[in-house]
N, C-alpha and C positions, 0 to 999 in steps of 0.2 A: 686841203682845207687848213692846215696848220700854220702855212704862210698869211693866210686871210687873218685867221684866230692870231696870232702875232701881233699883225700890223693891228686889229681892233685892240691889242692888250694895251702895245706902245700908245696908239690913242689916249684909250682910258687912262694910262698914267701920267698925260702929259706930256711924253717923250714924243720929238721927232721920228717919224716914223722914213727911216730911210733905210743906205742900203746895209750899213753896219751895224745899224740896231736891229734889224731884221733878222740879220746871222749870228747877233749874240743872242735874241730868243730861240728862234730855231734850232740850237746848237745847243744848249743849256737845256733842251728836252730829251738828248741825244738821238735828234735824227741828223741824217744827213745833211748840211745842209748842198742845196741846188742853186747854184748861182743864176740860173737861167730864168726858173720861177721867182724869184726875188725880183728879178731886173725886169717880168715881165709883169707879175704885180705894183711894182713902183709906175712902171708907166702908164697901167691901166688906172690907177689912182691920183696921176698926177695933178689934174684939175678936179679931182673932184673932193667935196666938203665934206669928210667924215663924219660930223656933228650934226651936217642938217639932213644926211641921209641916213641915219638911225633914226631922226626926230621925225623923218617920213614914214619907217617902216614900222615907229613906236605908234602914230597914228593911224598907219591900217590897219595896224594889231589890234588897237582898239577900235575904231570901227567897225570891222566888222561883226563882233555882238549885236553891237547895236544897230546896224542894219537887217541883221535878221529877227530882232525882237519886232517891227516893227510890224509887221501884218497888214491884214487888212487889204484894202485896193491899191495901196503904192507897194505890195508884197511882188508884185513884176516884175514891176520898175527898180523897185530894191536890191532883184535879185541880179535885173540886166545890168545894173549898175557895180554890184559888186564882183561879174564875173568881168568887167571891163578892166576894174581894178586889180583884179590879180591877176590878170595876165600881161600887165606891165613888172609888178616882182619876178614874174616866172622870166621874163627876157630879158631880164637883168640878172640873173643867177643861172640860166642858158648861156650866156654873155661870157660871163665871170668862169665859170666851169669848164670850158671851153681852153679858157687858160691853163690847165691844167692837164688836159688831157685827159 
């Protein structure tokens, strides 16, 4: 998880998140760094948009309050709905985990 936690930090600050910035956070916690997971993180992340996949996970976050405040007769449908939606985060963090061993 510390590689993940890294690269979201590089993010947040701006910085390119590659493979040398990756080892100078990793390394400046004093763990070991792993060359393997770096290179295997960088590539699992290569096309993907770090910006607009927080701004996805910041709106399921919020949604789902608000799907379960709703009640009533679409309280089914709400529910079928929101168990649809979290089982696309869970196979993406299945996915990502994976990487790790």
């Amino acid at each position: 998880m510390e590689y993940v936690y890294g690269a979201l930090l590089l993010h947040k600050l701006g910085q390119t998140v590659n493979e040398e910035s990756l080892k100078k956070v990793i390394s400046a916690t004093g763990a070991e760094v792993d060359e393997a997971k770096i290179k295997t993180l960088l590539a699992a992340l290569k096309d993907v948009d770090i910006e607009a996949e927080l701004s996805n996970a910041s709106a399921v976050a919020s949604a789902a309050p608000a799907a379960g405040a709703s009640g009533g007769a679409e309280g089914g449908e709400a529910k079928a709905e929101e168990k649809e939606e979290e089982e696309k985060p869970a196979e993406s963090a299945a996915g990502l985990a994976s990487l790790f061993g």
